[in-house]
C-alpha positions as CSV (number, residue, x, y, z in Angstrom):
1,X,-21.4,-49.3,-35.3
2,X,-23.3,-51.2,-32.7
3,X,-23.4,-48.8,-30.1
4,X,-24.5,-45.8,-32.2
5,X,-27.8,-45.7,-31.3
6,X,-27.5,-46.5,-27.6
7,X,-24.6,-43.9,-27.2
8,X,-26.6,-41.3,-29.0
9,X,-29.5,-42.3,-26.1
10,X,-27.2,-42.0,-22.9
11,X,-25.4,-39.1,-24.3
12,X,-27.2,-37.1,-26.8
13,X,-28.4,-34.5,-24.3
14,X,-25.0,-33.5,-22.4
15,X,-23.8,-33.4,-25.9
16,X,-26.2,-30.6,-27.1
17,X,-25.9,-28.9,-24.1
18,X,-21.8,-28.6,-23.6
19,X,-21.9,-27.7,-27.8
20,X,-24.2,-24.9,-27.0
21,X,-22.4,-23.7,-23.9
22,X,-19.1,-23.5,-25.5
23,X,-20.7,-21.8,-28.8
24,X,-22.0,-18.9,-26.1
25,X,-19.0,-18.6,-24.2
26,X,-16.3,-18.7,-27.0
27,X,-19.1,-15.6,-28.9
28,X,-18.9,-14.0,-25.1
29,X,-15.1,-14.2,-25.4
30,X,-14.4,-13.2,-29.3
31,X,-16.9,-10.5,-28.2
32,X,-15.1,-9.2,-25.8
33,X,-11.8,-9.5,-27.7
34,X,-12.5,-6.9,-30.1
35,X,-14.9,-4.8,-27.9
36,X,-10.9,-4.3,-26.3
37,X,-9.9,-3.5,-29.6
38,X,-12.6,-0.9,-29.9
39,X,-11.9,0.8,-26.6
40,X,-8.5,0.9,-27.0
41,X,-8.5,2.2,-30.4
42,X,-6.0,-0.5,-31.7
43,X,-6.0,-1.2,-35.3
44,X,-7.0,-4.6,-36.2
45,X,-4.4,-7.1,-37.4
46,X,-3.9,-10.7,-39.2
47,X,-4.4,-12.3,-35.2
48,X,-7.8,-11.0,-35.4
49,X,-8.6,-11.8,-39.0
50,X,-7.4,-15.8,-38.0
51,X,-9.3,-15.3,-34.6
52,X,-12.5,-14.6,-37.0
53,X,-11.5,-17.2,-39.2
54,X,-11.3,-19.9,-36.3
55,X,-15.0,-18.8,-35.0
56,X,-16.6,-19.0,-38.0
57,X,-15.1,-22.9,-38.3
58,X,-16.4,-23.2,-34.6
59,X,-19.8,-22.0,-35.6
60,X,-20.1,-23.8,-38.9
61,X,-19.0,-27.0,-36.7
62,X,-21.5,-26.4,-33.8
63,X,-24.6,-26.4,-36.5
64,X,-23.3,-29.7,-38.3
65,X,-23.0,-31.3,-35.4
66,X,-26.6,-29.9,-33.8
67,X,-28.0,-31.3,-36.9
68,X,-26.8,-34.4,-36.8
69,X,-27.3,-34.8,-32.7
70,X,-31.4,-33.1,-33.4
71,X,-31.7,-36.4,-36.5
72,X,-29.9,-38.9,-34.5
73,X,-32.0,-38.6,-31.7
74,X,-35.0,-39.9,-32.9
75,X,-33.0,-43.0,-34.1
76,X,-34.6,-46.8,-33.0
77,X,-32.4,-48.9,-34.6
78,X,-29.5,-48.9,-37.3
79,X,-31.9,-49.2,-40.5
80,X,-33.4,-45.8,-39.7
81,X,-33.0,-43.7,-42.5
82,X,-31.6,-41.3,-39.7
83,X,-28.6,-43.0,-39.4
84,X,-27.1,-41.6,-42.7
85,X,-28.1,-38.2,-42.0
86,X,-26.4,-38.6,-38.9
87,X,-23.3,-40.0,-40.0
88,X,-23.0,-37.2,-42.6
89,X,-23.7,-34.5,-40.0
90,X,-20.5,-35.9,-38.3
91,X,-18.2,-35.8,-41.0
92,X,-18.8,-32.5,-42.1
93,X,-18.2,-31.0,-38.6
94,X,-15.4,-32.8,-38.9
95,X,-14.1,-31.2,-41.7
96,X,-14.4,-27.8,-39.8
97,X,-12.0,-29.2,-37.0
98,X,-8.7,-29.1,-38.8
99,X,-9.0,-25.1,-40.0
100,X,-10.6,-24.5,-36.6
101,X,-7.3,-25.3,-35.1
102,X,-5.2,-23.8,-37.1
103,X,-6.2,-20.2,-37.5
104,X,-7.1,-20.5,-33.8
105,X,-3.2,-21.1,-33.1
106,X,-2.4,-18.8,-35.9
107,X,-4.0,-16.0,-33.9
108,X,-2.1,-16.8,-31.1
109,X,1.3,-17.5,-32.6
110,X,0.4,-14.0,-34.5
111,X,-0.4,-12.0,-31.0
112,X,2.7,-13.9,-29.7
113,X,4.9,-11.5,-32.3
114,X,3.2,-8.3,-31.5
115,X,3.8,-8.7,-27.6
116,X,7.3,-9.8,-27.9
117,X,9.0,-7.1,-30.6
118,X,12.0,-9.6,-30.4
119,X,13.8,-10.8,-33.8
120,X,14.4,-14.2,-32.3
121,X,10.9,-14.5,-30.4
122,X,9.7,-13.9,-34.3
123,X,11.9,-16.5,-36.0
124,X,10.3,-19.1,-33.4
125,X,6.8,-18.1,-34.3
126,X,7.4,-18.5,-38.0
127,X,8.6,-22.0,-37.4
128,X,6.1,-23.2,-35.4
129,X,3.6,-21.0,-38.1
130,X,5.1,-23.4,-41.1
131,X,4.8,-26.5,-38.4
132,X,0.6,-26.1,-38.1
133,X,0.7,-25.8,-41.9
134,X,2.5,-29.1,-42.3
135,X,0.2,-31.0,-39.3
136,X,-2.7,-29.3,-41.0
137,X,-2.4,-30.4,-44.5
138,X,-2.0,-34.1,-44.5
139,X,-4.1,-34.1,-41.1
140,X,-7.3,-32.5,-43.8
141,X,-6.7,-34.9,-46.7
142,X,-6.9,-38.1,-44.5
143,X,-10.5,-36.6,-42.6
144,X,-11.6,-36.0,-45.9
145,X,-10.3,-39.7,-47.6
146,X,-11.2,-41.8,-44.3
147,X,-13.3,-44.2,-47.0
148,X,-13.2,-44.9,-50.2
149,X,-15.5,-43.0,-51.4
150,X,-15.8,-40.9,-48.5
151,X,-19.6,-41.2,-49.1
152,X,-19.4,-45.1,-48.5
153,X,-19.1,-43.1,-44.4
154,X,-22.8,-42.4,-44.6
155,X,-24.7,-44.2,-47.3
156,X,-23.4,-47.7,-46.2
157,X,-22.0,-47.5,-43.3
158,X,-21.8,-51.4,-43.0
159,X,-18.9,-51.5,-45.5
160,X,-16.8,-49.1,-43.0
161,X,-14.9,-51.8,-42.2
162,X,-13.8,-52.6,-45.1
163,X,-13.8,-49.0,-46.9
164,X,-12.3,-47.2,-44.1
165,X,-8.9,-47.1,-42.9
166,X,-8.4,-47.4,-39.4
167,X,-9.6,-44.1,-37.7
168,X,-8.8,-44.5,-34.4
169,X,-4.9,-44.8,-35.1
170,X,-5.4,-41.7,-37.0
171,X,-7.2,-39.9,-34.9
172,X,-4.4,-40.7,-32.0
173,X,-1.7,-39.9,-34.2
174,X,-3.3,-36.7,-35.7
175,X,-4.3,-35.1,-31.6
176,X,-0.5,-36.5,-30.2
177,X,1.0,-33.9,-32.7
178,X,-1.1,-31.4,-32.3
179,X,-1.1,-31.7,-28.7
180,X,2.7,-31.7,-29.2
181,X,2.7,-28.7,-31.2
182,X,0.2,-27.2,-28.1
183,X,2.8,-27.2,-25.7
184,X,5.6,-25.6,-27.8
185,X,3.2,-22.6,-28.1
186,X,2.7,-22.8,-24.5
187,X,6.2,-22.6,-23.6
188,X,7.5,-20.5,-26.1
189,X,6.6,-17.1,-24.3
190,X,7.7,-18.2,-20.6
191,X,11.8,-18.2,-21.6
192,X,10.8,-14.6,-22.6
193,X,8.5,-13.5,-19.6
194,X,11.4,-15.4,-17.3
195,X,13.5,-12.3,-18.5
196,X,11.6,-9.1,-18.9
197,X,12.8,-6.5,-16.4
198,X,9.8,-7.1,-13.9
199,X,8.8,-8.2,-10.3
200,X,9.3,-12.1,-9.8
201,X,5.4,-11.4,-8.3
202,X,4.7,-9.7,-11.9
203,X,6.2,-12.2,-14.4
204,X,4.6,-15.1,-12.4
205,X,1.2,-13.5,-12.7
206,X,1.8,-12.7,-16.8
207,X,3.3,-16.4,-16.6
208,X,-0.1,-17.9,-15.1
209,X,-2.1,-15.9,-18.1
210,X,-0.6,-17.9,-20.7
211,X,-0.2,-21.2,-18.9
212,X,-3.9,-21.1,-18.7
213,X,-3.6,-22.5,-22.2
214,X,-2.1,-25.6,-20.3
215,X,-6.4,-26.4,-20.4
216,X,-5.8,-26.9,-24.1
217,X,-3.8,-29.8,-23.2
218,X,-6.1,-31.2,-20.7
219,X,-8.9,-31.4,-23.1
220,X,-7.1,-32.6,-25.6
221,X,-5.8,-35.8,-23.4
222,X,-9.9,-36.7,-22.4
223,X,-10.8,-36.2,-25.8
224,X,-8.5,-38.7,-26.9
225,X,-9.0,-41.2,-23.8
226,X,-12.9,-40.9,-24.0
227,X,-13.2,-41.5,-27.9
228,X,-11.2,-44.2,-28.2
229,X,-10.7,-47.9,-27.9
230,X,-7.6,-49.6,-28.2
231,X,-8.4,-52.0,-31.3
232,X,-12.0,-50.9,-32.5
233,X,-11.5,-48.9,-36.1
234,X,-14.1,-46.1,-35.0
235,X,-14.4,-43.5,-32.2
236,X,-17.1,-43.3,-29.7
237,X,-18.5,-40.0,-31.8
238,X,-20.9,-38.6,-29.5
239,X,-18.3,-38.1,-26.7
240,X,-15.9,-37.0,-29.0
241,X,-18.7,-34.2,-29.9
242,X,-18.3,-33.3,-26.3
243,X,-14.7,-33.2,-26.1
244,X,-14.6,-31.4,-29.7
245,X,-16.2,-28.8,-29.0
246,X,-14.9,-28.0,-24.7
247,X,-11.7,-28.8,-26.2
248,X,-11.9,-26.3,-29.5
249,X,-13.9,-23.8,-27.5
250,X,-11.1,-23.6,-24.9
251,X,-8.6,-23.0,-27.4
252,X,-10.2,-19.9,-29.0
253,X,-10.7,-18.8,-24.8
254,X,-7.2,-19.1,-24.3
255,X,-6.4,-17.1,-27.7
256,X,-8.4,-14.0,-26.2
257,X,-7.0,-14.2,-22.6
258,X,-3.9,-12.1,-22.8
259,X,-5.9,-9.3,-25.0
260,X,-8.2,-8.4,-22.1
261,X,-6.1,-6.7,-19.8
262,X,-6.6,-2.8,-21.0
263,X,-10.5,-3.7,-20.6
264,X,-10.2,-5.1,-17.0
265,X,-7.9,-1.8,-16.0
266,X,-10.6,0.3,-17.8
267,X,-13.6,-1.7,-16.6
268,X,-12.1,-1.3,-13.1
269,X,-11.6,2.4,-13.4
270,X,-15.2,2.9,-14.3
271,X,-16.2,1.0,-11.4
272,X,-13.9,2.6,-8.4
273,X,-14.7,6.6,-10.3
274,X,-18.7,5.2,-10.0
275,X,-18.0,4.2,-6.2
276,X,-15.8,7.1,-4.8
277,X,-18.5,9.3,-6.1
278,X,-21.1,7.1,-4.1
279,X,-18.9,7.7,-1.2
280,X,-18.3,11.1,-1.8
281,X,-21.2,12.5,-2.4
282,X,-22.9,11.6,1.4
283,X,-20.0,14.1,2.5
284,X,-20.3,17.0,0.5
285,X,-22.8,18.9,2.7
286,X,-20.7,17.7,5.8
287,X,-17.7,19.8,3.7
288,X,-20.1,23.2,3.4
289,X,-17.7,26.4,4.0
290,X,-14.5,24.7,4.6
291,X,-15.2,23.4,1.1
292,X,-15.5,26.7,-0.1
293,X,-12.5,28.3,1.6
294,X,-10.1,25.4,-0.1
295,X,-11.6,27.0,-3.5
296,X,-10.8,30.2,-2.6
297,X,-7.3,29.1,-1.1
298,X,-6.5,27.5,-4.8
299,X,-8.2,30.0,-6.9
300,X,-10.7,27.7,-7.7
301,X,-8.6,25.4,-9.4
302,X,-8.5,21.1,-8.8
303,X,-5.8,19.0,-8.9
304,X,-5.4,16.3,-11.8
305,X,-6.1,12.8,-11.2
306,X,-3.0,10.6,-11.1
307,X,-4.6,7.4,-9.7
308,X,-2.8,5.3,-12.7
309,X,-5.9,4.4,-14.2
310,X,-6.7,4.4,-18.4
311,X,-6.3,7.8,-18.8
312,X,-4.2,8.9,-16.4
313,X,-1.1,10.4,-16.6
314,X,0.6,6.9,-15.4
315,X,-0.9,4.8,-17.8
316,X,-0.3,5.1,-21.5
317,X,-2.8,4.3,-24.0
318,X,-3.6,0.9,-25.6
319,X,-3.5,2.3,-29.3
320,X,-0.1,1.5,-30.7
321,X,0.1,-2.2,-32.3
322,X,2.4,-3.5,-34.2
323,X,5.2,-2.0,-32.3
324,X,7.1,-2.4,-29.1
325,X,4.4,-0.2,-27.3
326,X,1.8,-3.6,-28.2
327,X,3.3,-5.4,-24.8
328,X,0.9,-3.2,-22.8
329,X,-2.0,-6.0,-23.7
330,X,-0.4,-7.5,-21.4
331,X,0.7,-5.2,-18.7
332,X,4.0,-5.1,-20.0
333,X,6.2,-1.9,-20.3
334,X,8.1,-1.0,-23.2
335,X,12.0,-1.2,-21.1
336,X,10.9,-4.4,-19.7
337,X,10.3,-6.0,-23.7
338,X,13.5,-4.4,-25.1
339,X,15.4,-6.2,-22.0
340,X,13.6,-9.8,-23.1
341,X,16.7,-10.2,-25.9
């Protein structure tokens, strides 16, 4: 408790800032999410419903903690009345983290099944769905009980010592599983890329789209070297606000990844149709009666576009989830998921 008010002076600003980055880019990436859903016409599913879930935890968190960080800074000492306010702040946000989490890796776990039609590849993701429950539960009730009362937190937090179990083990033991439970997601659809009937140059790049969640990990290991001290019952809590919120706001990123690949194809489309007919049309007078006669020569007819772009007769529409046909998020075709058994 000593070093509240001089942490909140060295670090309050880089703590507003990196919350409010993260709140704009995980909005830019949710946004995006369904705005491939729209295009594509897909129907909307229980991934999405957790993925709404998970922002609105992110959201609810980010103002709690804004509050708190907006009081805290105009602390002098720790009698300012602030403090509490503060404090409180801190623990609701806290409460947001747990659920933040889990429907955040419930989405994923959730798109997981609908890009792998595979009996097996499901059985996994019900496992690990029933695992996150288990972390989450007892993970909640001890954020919640950390003092007895948990009020004792903010309206006397001098007694923390006493009133409060030891957070720091907690907090260690609570990220170490769910860092644990982190890289079983992230391996879980490599054994199944590994075998799709694809390029080596292909499954490496699908391979690379998922281990980007590997930053989830990352994160998670500053978070917990940063906000803790070997020994001292509390965490540093305005670098943990930090790490909270690059290391949530990473996880919902990394949920939305693999989704954005029918946007990107259409996206890029759009933009070689807009420059071909940049470049085409400074030689259209050049063509003049030659342009004509190749009319006239195919009865005025044009020949069909087969460039494989969205659209074309090489590419299949995005609109079929919930079936094998959902492995095109990824760039996947439908052989190639039937072979992943």
């Amino acid at each position: 408790m000593k070093d509240i008010v001089t942490s909140l002076q060295d670090h309050n600003g880089q703590a507003i800032i990196t919350a409010t980055t993260f709140m704009v880019l995980t909005t830019i990436a949710v946004a995006l999410r369904f705005l491939t859903a729209l295009t594509t016409k897909a129907k909307f599913n229980w991934s999405e419903v957790s993925l709404l879930a998970a922002y609105g935890c992110f959201i609810a968190q980010y103002v709690a903690e804004m509050y708190g960080l907006l009081e805290g800074r105009q602390m002098k000492s720790l009698m300012d009345p602030r403090l509490g306010t503060y404090l409180k702040a801190i623990y609701i946000g806290g409460e947001f983290y747990f659920p933040l989490i889990l429907f955040t890796n419930l989405s994923i776990l959730l798109l997981y099944r609908r890009l792998f039609p595979v009996q097996e590849f499901k059985r996994w993701t019900n496992i690990f769905i029933i695992a996150h429950v288990v972390w989450f539960i007892p993970s909640l009730v001890a954020e919640t009980l950390m003092c007895s009362p948990p009020s004792i937190f903010w309206e006397q937090p001098l007694l923390i010592p006493e009133k409060c179990f030891m957070y720091s083990d907690y907090f260690i033991s609570v990220m170490t599983i769910e860092l644990a439970l982190d890289v079983a997601i992230l391996i879980l659809p490599l054994f199944y890329i590994s075998k799709l009937h694809l390029s080596w140059a292909r499954r490496a790049e699908l391979m690379f789209i998922f281990l980007l969640g590997g930053l989830v990990l990352i994160s998670g290991i500053v978070r917990i070297v940063v906000s803790t001290e070997v020994g001292v019952q509390a965490i540093e809590f305005v670098q943990d606000i930090i790490w909270i919120n690059i290391h949530s706001g990473v996880a919902i990123i990394c949920a939305c990844l693999p989704t954005y690949r029918p946007l990107i194809v259409k996206a890029n489309s759009i933009l070689s149709n807009g420059m071909s007919k940049v470049f085409s049309s400074g030689a259209k007078s050049s063509l003049g009666a030659s342009g004509g006669e190749s009319s006239r020569n195919t009865g005025g007819k044009s020949s069909k576009s087969v460039d494989g772009t969205i659209g074309s007769p090489r590419y299949k529409k995005y609109n079929k989830f919930g079936s094998v046909d959902e492995v095109q998020l990824v760039g996947m075709d439908v052989s190639s998921a039937k072979g992943a058994v």
